[in-house]
Backbone bond lengths (Angstrom), bond angles and torsions (degrees), N, CA, C in turn:
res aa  C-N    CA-C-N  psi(-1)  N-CA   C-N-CA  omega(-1)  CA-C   N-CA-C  phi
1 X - - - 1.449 - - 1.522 108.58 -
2 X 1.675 112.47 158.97 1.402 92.76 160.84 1.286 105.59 -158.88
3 X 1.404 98.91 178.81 1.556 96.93 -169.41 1.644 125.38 -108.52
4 X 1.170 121.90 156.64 1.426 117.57 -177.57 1.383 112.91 -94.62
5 X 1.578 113.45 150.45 1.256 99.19 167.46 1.632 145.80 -84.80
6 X 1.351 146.06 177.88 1.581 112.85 -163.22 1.535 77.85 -76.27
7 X 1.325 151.09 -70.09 0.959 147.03 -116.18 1.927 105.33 -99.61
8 X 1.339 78.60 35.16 2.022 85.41 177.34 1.437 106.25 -80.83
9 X 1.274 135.84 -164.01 1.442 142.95 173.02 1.341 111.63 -106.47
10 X 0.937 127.08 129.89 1.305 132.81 170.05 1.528 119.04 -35.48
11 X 1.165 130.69 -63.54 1.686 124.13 175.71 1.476 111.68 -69.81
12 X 1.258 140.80 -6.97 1.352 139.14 120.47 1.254 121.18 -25.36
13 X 1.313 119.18 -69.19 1.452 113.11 -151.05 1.688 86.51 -98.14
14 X 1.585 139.81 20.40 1.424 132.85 154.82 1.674 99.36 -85.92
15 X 1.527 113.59 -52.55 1.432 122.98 179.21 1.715 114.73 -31.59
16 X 1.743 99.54 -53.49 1.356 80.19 -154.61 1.730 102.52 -92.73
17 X 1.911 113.77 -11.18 1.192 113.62 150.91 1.797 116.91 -33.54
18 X 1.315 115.48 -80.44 1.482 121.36 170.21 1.287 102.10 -30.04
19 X 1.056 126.78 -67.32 1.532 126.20 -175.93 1.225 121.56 -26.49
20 X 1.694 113.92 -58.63 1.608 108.32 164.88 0.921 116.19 -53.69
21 X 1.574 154.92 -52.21 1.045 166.46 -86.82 1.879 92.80 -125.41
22 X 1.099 109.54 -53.51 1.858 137.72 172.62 1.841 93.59 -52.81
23 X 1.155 123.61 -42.64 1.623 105.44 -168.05 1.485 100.49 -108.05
24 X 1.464 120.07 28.38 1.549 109.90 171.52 0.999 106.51 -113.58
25 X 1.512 117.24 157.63 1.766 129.40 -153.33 1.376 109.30 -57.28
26 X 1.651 119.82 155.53 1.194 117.47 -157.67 2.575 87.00 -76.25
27 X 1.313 89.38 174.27 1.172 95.51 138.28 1.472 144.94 -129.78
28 X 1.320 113.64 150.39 1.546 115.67 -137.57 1.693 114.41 -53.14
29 X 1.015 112.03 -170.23 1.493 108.18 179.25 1.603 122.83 -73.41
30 X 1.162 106.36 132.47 1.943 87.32 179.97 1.081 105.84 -128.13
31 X 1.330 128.89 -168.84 1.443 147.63 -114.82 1.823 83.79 -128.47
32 X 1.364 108.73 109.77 1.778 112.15 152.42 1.227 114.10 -15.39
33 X 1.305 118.32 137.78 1.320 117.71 165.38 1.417 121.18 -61.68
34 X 1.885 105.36 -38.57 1.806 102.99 -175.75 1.976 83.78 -80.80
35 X 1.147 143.75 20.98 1.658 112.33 166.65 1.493 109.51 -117.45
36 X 1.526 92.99 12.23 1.820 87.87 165.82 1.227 127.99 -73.30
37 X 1.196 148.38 142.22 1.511 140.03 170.92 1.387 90.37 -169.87
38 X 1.653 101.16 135.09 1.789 101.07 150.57 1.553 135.55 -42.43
39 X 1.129 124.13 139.46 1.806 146.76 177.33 1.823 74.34 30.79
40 X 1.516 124.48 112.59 1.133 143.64 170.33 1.347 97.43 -126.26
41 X 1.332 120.66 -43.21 1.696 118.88 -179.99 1.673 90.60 -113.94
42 X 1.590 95.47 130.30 1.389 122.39 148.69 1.607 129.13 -45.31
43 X 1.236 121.12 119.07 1.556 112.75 175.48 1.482 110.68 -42.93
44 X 1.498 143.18 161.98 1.116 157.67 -155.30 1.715 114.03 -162.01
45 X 1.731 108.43 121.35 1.493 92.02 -147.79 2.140 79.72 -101.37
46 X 1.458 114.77 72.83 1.252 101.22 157.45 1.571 122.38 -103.78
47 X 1.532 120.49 163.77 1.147 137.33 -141.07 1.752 96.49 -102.60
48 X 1.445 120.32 140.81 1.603 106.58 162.49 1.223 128.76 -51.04
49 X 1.210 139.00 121.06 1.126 138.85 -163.62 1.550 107.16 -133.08
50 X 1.622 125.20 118.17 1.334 120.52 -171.92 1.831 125.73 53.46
51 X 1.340 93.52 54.99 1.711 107.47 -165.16 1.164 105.22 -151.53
52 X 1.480 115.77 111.88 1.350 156.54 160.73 1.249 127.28 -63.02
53 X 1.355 119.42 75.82 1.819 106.04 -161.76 1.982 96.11 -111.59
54 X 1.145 93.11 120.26 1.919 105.86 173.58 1.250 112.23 -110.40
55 X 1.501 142.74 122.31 0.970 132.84 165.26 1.516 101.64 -85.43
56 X 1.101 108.36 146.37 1.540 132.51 -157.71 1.805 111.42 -101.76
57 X 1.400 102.36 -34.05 1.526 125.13 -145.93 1.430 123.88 -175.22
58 X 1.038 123.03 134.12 1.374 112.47 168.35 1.374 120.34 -162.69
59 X 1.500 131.47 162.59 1.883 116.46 172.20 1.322 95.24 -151.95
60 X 1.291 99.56 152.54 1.689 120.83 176.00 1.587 91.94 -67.10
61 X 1.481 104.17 140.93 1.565 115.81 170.98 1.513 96.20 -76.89
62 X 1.278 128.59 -43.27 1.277 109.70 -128.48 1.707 99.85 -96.21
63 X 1.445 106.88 -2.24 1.552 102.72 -175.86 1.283 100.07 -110.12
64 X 1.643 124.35 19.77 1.516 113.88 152.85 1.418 114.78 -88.44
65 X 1.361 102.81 -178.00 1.916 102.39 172.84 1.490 110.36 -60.96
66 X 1.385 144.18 -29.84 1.214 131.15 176.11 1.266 115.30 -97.89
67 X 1.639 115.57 40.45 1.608 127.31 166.58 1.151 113.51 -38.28
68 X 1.488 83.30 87.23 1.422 108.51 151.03 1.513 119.32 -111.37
69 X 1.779 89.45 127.36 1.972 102.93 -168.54 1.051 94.54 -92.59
70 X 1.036 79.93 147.48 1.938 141.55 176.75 1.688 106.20 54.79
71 X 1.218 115.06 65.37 1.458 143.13 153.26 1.025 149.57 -142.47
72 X 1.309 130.42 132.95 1.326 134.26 173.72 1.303 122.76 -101.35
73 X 1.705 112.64 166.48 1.288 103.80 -157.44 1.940 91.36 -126.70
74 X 1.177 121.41 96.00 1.831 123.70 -152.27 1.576 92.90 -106.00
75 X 1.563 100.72 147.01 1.286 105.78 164.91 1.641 106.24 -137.19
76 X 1.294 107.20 138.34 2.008 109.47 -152.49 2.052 75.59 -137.61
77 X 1.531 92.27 157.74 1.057 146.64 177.00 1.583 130.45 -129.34
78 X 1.786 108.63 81.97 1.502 117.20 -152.74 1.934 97.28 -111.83
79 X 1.194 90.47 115.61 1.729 99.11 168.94 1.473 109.03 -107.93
80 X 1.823 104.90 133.70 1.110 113.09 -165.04 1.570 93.52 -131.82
81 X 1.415 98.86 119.80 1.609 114.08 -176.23 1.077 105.29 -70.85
82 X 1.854 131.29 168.94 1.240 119.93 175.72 1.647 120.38 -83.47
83 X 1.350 125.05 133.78 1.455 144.41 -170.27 1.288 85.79 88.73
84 X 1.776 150.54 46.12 1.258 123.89 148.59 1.276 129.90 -93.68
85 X 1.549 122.16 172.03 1.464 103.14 -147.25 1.788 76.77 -113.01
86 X 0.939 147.13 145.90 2.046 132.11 104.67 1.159 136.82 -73.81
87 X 1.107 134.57 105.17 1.929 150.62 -134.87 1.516 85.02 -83.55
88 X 1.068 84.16 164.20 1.950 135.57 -152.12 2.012 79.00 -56.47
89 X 1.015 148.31 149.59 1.857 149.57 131.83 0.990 117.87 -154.53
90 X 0.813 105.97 162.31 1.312 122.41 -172.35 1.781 130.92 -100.18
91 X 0.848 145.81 141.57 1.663 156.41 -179.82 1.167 125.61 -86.56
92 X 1.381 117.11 -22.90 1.520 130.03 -165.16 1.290 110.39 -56.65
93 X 1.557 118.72 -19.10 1.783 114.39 -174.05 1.214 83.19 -137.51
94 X 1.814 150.59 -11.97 1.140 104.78 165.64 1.571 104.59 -135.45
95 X 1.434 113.66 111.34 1.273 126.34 177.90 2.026 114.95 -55.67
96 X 1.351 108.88 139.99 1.416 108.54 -172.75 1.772 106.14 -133.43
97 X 1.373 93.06 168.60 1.426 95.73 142.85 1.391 115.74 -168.79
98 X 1.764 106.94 145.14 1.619 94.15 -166.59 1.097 88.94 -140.92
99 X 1.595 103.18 167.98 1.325 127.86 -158.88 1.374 108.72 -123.97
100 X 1.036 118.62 134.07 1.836 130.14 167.11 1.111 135.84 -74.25
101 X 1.093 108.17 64.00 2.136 123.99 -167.10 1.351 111.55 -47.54
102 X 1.519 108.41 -44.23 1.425 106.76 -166.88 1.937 101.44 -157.20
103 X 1.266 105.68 126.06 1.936 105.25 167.21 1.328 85.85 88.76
104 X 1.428 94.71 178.26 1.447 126.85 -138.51 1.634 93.98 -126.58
105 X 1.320 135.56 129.10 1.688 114.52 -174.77 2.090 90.40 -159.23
106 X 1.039 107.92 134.44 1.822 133.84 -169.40 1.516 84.76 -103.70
107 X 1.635 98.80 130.35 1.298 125.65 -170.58 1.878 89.27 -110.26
108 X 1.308 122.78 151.85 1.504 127.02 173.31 1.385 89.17 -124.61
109 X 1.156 134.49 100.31 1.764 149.88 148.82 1.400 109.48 -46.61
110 X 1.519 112.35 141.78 1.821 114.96 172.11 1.331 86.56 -95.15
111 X 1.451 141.86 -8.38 1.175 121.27 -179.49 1.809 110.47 -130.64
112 X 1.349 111.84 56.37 1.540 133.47 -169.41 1.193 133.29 -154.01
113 X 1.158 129.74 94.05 1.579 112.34 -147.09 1.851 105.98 -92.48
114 X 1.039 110.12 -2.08 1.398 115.47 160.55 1.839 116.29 -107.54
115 X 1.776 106.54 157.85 1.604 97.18 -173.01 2.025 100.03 -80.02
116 X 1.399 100.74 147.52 1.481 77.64 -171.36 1.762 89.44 -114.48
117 X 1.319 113.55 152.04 1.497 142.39 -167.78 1.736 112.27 -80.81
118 X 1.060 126.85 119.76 1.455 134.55 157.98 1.265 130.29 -104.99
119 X 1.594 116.40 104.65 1.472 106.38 161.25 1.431 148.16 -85.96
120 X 1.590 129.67 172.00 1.467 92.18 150.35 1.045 141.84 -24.22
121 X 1.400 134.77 122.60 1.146 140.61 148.79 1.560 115.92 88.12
122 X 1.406 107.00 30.08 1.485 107.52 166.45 2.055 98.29 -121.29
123 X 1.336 108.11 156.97 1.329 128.07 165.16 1.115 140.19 -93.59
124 X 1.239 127.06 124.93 1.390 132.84 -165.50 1.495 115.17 -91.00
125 X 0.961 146.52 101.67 1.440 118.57 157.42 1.638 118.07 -82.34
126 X 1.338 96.55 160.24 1.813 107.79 -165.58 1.524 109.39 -139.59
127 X 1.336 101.83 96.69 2.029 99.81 -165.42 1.449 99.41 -127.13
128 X 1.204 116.37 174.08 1.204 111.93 169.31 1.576 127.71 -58.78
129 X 1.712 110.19 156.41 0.986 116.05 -124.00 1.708 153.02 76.94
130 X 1.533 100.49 -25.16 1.500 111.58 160.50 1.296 122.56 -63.73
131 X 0.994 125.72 144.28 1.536 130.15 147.33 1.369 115.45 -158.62
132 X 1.234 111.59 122.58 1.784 111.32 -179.45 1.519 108.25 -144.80
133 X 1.119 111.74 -172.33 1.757 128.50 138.08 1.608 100.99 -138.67
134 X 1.505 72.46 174.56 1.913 101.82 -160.06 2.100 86.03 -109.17
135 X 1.487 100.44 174.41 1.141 129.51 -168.48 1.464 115.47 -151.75
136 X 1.451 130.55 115.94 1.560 106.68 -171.11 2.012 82.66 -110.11
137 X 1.170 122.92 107.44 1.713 124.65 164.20 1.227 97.71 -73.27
138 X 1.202 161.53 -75.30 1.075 153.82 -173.65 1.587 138.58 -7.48
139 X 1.311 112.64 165.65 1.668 117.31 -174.62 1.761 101.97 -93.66
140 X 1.533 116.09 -13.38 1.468 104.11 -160.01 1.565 97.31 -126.15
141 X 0.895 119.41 153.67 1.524 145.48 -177.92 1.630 101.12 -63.80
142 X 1.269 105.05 116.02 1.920 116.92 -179.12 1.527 93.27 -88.35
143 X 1.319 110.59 116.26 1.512 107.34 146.82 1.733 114.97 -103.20
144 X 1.362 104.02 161.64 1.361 110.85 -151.70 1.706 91.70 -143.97
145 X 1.485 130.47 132.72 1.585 141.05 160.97 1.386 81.17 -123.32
146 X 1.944 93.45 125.14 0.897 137.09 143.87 1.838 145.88 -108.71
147 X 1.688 94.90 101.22 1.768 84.19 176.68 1.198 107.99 -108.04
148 X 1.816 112.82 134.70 1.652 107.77 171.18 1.686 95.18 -140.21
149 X 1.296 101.73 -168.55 1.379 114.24 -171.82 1.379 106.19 -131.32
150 X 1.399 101.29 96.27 1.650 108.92 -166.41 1.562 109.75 -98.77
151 X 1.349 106.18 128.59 1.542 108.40 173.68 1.531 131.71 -86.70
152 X 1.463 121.98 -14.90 1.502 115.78 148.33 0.959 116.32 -106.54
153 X 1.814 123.87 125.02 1.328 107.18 174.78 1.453 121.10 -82.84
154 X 1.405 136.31 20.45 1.309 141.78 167.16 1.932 102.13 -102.69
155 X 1.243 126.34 23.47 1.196 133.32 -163.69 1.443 98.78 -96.44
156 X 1.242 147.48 88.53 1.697 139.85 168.73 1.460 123.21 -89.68
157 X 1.432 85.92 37.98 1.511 89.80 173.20 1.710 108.02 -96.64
158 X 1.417 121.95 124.83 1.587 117.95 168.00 1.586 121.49 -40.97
């Protein structure tokens, strides 16, 4: 990292602001603007199939300083073999965001009328209003970091 000086110039110290901003991970692929529309894809009642979900980490929201009840704050580690499925869920109560460690994996959006594509190293966010499943077509094993803020912790839904 480094630092600027006080007596730098102002469009300098925006430049090299932007600058960080330029070497942080892409974010993931999204959905056309003309293929957005509300519930465009139908829920789909398929089953996990070849999916590895580890929680990694986790803390009670509510016994930090921004106690907030009845949440946790989880971080999972999901390997998705090739042809595996992650079933249809939803976001609406627990906002995420995950990251694409490794492989290539097609997201099916309720609000996307095309499948939209994830690679390495781009980020997803997942807030309300989401609901999908994922698809790994591929030859190579998708790994997936996931942090969200889940409100039941007996909830096993992805």
């Amino acid at each position: 990292m480094f630092k600027l000086r006080k007596d730098s110039h102002p469009l300098l110290a925006a430049l090299a602001f932007a600058g960080i901003f330029a070497a942080a991970p892409a974010l993931a692929g999204e959905c056309p603007a003309d293929k957005m529309k509300p519930n465009v894809r139908e829920k789909v009642d398929y089953k996990p199939v070849g999916v590895t979900d580890v929680t990694l980490g986790s803390i009670n929201l509510e016994k930090q300083p921004a106690a907030i009840r009845d949440r946790e704050l989880r971080f999972r580690k999901l390997t998705i073999e090739p042809g595996g499925v992650v079933p249809w869920h939803s976001h609406d109560d627990r906002p995420a965001l995950i990251y694409v460690q490794q492989g290539e994996i097609v997201e099916y959006a309720s609000n996307c009328a095309d499948p939209i594509v994830h690679k390495a190293g781009d980020i997803r966010p997942e807030m309300f209003g989401t609901s999908h499943w994922w698809k790994n077509l591929g030859k190579e094993t998708v790994i997936l970091y996931v942090g969200d803020i889940r409100k039941d912790p007996h909830d096993k839904h992805m």
